[in-house]
C-alpha positions as CSV (number, residue, x, y, z in Angstrom):
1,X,-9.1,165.0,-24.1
2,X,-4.9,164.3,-24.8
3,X,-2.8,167.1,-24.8
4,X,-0.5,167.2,-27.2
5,X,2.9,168.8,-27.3
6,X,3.4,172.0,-29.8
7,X,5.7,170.7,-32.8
8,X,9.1,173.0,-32.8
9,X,11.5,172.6,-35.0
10,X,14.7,173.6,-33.3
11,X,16.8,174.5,-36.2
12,X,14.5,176.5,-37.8
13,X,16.6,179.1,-37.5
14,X,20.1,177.2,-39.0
15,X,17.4,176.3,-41.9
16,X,16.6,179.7,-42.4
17,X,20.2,181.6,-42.5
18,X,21.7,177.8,-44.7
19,X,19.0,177.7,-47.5
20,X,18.5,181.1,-47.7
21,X,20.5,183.9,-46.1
22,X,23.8,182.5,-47.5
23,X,22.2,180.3,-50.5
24,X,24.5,181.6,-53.8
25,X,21.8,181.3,-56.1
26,X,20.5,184.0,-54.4
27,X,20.8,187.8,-53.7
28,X,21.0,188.3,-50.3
29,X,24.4,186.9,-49.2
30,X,25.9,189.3,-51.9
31,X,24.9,192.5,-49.7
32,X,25.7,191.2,-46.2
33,X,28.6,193.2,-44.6
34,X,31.3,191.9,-43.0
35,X,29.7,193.8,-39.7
36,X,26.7,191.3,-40.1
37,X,28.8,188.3,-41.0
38,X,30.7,188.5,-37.7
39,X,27.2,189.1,-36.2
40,X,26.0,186.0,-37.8
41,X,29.2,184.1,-36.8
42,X,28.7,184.5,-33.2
43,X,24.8,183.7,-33.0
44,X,25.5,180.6,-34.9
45,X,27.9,179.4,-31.8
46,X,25.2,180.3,-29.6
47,X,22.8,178.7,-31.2
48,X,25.1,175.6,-31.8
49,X,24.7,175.5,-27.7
50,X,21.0,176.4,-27.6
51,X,19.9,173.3,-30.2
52,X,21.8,170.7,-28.1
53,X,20.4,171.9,-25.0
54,X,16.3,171.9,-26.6
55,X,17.0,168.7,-28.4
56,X,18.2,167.4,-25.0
57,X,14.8,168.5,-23.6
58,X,12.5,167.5,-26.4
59,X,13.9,163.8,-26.7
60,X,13.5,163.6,-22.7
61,X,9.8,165.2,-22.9
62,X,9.0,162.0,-25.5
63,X,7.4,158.9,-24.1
64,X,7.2,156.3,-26.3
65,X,10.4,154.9,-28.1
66,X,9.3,155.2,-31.8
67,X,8.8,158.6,-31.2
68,X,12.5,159.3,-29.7
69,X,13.2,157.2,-32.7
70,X,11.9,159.2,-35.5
71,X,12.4,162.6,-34.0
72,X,16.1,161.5,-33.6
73,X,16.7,160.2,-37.2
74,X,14.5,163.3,-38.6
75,X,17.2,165.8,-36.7
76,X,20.1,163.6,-37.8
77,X,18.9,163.6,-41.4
78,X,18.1,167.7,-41.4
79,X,21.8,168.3,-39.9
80,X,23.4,166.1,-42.5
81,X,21.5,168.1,-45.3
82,X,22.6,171.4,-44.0
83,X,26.0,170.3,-43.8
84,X,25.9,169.1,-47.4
85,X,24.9,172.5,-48.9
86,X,27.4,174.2,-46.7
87,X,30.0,172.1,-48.1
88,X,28.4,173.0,-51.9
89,X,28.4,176.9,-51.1
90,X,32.4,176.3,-50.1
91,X,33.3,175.6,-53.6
92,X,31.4,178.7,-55.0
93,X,33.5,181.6,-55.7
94,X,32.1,184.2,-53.3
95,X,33.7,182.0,-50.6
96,X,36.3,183.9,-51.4
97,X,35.9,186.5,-49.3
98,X,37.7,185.8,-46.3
99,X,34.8,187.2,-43.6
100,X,32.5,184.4,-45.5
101,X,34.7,181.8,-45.9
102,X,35.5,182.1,-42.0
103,X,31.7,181.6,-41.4
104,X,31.2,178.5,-43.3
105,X,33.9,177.1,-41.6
106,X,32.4,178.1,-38.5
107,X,28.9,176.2,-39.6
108,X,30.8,173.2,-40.6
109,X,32.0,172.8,-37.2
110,X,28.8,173.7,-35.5
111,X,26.9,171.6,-37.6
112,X,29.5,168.5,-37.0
113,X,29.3,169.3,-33.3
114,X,25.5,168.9,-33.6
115,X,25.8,165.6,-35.5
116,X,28.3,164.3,-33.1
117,X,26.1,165.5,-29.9
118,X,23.0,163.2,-31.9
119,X,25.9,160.0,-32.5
120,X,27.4,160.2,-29.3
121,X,23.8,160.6,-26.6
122,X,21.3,158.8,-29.3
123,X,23.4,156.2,-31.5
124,X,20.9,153.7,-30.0
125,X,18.1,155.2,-31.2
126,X,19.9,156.3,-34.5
127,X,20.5,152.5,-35.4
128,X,23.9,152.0,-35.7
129,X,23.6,149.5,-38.1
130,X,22.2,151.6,-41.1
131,X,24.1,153.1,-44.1
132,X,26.0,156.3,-43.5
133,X,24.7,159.1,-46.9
134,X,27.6,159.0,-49.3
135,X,28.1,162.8,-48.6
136,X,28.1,162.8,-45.1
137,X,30.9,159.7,-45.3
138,X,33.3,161.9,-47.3
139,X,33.0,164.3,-44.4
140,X,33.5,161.7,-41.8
141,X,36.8,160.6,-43.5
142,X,38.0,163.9,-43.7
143,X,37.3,164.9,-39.9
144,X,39.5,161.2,-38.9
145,X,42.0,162.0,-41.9
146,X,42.5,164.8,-40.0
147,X,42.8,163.4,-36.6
148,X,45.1,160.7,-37.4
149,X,47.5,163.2,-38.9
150,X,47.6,164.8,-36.0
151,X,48.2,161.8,-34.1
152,X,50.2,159.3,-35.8
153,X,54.0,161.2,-34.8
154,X,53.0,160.9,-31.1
155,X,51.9,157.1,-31.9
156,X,55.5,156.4,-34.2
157,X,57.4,157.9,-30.9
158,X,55.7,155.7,-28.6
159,X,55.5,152.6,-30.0
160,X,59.2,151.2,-30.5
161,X,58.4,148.5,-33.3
162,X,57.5,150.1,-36.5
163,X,56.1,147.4,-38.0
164,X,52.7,147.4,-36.1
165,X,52.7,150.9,-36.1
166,X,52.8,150.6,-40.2
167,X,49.9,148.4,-39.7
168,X,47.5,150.3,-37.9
169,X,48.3,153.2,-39.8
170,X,48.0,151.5,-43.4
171,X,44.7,149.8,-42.6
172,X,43.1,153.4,-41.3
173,X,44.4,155.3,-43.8
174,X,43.4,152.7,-46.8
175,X,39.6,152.7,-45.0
176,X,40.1,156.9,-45.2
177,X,41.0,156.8,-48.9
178,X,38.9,154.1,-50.0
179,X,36.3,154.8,-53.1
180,X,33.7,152.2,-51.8
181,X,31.4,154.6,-49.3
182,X,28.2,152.8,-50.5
183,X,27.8,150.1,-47.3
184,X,29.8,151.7,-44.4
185,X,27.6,151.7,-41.5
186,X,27.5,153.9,-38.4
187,X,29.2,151.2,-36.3
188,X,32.0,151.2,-38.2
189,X,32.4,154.7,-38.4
190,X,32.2,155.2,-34.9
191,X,34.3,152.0,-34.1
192,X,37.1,154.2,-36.0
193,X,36.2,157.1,-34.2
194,X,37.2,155.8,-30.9
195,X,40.0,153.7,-32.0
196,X,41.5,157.0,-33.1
197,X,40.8,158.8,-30.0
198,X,42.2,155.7,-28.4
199,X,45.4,155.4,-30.1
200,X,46.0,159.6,-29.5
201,X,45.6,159.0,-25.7
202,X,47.7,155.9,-25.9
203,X,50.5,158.5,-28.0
204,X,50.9,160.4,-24.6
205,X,50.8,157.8,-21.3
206,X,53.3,155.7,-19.8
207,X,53.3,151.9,-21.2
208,X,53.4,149.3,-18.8
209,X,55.8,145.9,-19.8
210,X,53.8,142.9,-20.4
211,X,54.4,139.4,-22.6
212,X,52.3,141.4,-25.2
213,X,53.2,145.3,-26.1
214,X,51.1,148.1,-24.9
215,X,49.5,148.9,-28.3
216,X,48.9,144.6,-29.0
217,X,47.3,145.0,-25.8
218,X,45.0,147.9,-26.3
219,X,44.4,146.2,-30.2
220,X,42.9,143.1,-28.7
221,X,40.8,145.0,-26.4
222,X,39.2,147.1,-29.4
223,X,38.9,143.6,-31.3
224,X,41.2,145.3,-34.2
225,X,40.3,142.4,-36.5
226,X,42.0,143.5,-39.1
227,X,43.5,140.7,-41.5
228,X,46.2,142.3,-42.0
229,X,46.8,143.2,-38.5
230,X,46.0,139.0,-37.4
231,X,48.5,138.1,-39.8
232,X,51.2,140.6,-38.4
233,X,50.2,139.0,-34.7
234,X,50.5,135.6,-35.7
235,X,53.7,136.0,-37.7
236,X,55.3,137.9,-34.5
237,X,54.5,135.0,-32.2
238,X,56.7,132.7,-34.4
239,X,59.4,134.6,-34.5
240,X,59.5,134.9,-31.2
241,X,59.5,131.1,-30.7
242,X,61.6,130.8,-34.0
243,X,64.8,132.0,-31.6
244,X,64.6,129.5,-29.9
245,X,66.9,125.9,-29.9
246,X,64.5,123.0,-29.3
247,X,60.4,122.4,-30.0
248,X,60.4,121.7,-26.4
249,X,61.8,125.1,-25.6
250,X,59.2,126.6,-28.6
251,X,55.6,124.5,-26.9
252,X,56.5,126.0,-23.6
253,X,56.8,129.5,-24.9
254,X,54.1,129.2,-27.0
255,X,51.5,127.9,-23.9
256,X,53.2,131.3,-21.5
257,X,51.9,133.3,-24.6
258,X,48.7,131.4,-25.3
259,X,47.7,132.3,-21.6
260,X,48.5,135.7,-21.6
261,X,46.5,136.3,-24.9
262,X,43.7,134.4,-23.2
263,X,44.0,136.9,-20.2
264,X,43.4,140.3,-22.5
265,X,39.8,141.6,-22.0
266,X,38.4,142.0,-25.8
267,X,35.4,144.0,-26.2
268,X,33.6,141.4,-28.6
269,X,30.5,143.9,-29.2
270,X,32.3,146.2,-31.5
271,X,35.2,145.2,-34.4
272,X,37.3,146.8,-37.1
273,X,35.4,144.6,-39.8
274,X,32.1,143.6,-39.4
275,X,32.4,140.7,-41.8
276,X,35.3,138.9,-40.2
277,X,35.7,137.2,-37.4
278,X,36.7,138.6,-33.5
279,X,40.3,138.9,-33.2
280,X,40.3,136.7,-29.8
281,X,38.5,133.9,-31.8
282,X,40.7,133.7,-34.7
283,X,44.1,133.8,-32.6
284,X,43.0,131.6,-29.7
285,X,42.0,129.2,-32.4
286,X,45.6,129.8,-34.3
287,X,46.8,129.0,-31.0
288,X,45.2,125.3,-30.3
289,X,46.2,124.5,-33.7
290,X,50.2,125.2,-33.1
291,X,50.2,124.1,-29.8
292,X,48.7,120.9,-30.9
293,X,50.9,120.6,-33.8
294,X,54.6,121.6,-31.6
295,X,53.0,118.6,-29.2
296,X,52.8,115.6,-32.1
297,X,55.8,117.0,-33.3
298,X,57.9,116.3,-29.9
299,X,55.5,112.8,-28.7
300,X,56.2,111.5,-32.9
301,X,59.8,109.3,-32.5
302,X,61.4,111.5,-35.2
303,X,65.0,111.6,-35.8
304,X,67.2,113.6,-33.3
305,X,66.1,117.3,-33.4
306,X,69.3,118.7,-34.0
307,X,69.6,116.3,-37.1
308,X,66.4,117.4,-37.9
309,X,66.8,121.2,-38.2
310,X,70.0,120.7,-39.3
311,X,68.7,118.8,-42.4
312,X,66.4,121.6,-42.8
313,X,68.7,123.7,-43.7
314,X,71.3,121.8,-45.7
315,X,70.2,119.4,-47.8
316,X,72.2,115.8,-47.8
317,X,74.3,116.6,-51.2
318,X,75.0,120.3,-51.1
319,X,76.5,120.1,-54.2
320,X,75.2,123.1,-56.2
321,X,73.5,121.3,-58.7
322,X,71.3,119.8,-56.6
323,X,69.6,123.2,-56.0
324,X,67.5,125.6,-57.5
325,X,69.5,128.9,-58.5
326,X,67.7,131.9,-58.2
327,X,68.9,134.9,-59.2
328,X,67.7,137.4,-57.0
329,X,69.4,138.0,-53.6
330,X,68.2,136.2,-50.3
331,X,66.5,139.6,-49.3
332,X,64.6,139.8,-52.3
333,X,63.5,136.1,-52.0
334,X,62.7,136.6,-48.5
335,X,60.2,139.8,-49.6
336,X,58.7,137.2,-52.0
337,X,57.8,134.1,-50.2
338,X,56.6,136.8,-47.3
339,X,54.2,138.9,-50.1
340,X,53.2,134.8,-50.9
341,X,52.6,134.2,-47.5
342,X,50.8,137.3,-46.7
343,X,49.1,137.0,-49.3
344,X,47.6,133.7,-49.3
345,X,48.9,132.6,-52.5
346,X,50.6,129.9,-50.4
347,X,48.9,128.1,-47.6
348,X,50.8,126.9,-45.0
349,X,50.7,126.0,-40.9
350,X,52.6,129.1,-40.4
351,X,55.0,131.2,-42.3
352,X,58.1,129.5,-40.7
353,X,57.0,126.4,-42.3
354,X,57.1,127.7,-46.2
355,X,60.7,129.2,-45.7
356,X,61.6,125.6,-44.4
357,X,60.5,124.1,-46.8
358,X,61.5,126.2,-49.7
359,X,64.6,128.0,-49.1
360,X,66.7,125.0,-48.2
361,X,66.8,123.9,-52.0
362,X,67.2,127.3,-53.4
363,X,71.2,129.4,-54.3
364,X,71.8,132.3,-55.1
365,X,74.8,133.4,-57.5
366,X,76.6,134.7,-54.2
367,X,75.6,131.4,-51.6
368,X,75.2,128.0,-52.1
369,X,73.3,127.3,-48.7
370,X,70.8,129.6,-47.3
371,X,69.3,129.6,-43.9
372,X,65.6,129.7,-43.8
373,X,65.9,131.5,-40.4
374,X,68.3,134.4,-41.9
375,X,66.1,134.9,-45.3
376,X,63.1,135.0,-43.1
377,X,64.1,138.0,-40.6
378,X,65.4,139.7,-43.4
379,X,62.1,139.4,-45.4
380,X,60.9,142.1,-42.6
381,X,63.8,144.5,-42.7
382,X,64.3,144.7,-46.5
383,X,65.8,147.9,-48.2
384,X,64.1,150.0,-50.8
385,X,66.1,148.5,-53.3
386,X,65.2,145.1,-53.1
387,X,61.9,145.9,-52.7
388,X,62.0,147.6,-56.4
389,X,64.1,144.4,-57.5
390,X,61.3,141.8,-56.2
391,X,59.1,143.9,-57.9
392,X,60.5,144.2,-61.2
393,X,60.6,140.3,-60.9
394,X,57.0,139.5,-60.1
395,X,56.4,142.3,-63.7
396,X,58.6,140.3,-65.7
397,X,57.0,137.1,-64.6
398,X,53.3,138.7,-65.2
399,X,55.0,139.8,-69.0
400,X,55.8,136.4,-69.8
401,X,52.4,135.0,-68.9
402,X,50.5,137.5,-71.0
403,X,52.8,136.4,-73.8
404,X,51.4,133.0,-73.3
């Protein structure tokens, strides 16, 4: 004869004071006294402690997989429900009272804490690649909303370039504030999760000096395939190599830099995006292709490099005429062919090699010849002025096409 286990559910008791003790739609959280709310408040930590440690105990007890399996998605799927209607009963009136308010906020966190025991011991047996519920998303954005607030000054001081900071901190925040929570799975959410925590620790230790900086270097290892984050990589590399004189000079940089990439451990399990490729893959890859490019360039008998660049440059006549006028200042043409760039509204080997090619036969009212290098640096340091200029530009442009 099998024995079998007695069923207990351990949060009968969270059920029980949820649905019903402090349920609106009915009469007995109107008579609880702020004696029994406190009361309440403390068993509810308590038991916050108790649930993790039974749960602990009943999933251990279970022998087969399936049925770690289901109990673990049944507890997971109770706590989220429970958190839902605690969420509702905040937006009901009698929340007003401050004693009440204080213990719903209290259950919120217990019953996050619970979730995050679940995530964090049994993800495995959670499935990480299912669907988060819609309402237990909005909550998730809110708890990392509220993290990376906290955060991001510490992360700003650290980190002396702004511009990756602005990254990282547009593509999380744009993920937070997003509308689309109908496919985000638990991997992702927990892939932001620890990215978070990572970039907080990483806010308050010492940063060693490498070819790469600190936070590049703790990006690669979380596989931070963001595409705007890869384009902000690759774009750095070149103007790095952009400084300096001679392609020679620019292959032997660019092979020092394509080993030290290659020598950054990336953790290939987990990414940003789910649907794009690994960081490491897509840059090595970027890589081969300039390194192999810089190389026919220099073995090709071309005409004498500094005739070459030169030419790049200044076109043969410089006679004004010859050139395009725009009228828009070299700051606000740099934003553009960038936003093109960026954008992928122009495809190019690199970014360097649309401002060579274009900016050489453009003027401006002010300058006859422009320098491709100059317009392109200041493409990434542009005031808010010319940003509202460029934009007003691209509008009249879009005007004139719906005219059409």
């Amino acid at each position: 004869m099998t024995m079998t286990m007695p069923q207990t559910y351990f949060l009968e008791w969270l059920d029980s004071l949820i649905l019903t003790t402090l349920n609106p739609r009915k009469d007995f959280v109107y008579s609880l006294t702020s004696e029994e709310l406190l009361i309440i408040s403390e068993k509810v930590l308590n038991e916050t402690s108790n649930i993790q440690i039974q749960l602990n105990k009943h999933f251990f007890l279970l022998l087969k997989e399936t049925e770690i399996r289901l109990q673990v998605k049944k507890y997971h799927s109770a706590l989220i429900i429970l958190l839902d209607h605690v969420v509702e009963y905040q937006k009901e009136a009698i929340n007003k009272r401050q004693e009440l308010s204080e213990l719903m906020c209290t259950l919120v966190s217990s019953l996050e804490e619970l979730l995050s025991f679940i995530e964090n011991r049994y993800i495995n047996y959670l499935g990480v690649d299912e669907r988060v519920p819609v309402t237990y998303i909005m909550i998730l954005k809110k708890e990392l909303k509220q993290k990376l607030d906290k955060m991001k000054l510490n992360l700003v001081k650290a980190v002396e370039n702004k511009n990756i900071t602005d990254v990282v901190l547009i593509v999380l925040y744009a993920f937070i504030y997003s509308n689309d929570n109908s496919s985000i799975t638990y991997k992702e959410i927990l892939y932001r999760k620890e990215l978070i925590n990572e970039l907080e620790i990483f806010g308050e230790t010492p940063k060693r000096v490498s070819a790469f900086s600190a936070l590049d270097e703790l990006l690669i290892y979380m596989n931070f395939n963001s595409i705007k984050y890869i384009n902000y990589f690759k774009n750095s590399i070149i103007e790095k190599i952009d400084l300096l004189s001679n392609d020679g000079e620019r292959l032997k940089k660019l092979l020092f830099l394509c080993k030290e990439f290659n020598q950054i451990y990336s953790n290939e399990k987990n990414c940003f995006n789910p649907k794009n490729e690994n960081l490491k893959t897509v840059i090595s890859d970027w890589f081969v292709q300039e390194i192999t490019y810089l190389e026919k360039k220099i073995v090709q008998p071309v005409i004498p490099l500094e005739i070459s660049e030169k030419s790049l440059d200044t076109p043969k006549d410089n006679n004004k005429e010859n050139k395009i006028t725009c009228l828009l200042s070299a700051d606000q043409i740099g934003l553009i062919l960038r936003a093109c760039d960026e954008s992928r509204i122009l495809n190019a080997k690199s970014m360097s090699a649309i401002f060579k090619m274009i900016v050489p036969h453009l003027s401006t009212p002010n300058k006859i010849d422009l320098s491709y290098h100059s317009v392109r640096s200041k493409s990434y340091n542009a005031e808010d002025k010319d940003k509202e200029i460029a934009i007003e530009s691209l509008e009249k442009i879009i005007k004139k096409i719906r005219s059409y």
